[in-house]
N, C-alpha and C positions, 0 to 999 in steps of 0.2 A: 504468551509473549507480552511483552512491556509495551505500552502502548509508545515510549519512546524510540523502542528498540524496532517496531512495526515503520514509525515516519521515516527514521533512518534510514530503514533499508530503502521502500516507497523515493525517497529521495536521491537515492543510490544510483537509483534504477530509474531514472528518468522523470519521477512525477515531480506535481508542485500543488501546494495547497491552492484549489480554485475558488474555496469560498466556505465557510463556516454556516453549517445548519442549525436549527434546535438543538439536534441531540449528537451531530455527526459531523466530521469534516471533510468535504470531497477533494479526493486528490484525483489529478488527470493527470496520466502518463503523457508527455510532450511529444513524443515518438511515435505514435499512435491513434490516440487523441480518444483513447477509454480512461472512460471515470468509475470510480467508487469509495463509497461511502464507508469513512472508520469511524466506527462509536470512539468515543469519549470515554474510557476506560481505565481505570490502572493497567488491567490485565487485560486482554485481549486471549479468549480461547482459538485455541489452535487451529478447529475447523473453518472458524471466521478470518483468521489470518491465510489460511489455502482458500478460501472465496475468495478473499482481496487479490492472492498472488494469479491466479488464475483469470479475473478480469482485467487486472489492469495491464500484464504482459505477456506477450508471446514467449520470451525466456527471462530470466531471472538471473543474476548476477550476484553469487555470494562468494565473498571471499575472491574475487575474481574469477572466478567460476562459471561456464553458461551451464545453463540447468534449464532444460526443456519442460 
């Protein structure tokens, strides 16, 4: 996945950039109040995009979708 295409959703779904690391930028879900850390990628591998979607939400929102 497109590292653009990872913020959007992240975005979608409630987070917001908290702050710019070295190498990573934490997003917090507002709702919540879990973080986690996206590399700085073009691409983003799939299985590091299901870590993200897994920490930072209890359901996920695609397409208008809840997805558990």
């Amino acid at each position: 996945m497109k590292h653009r295409d990872l913020v959007r959703l992240l975005e979608k779904n409630g987070c917001f950039l908290k702050r710019h690391g070295a190498n990573h930028d934490i997003y917090m879900n507002q709702n919540n109040g879990r973080k986690a850390p996206v590399p700085r990628h073009r691409e983003i591998k799939e299985t590091m995009v299901l870590v993200i979607k897994k920490t930072t939400w209890d359901r996920l929102i695609i397409n208008e979708m809840f997805i558990e």
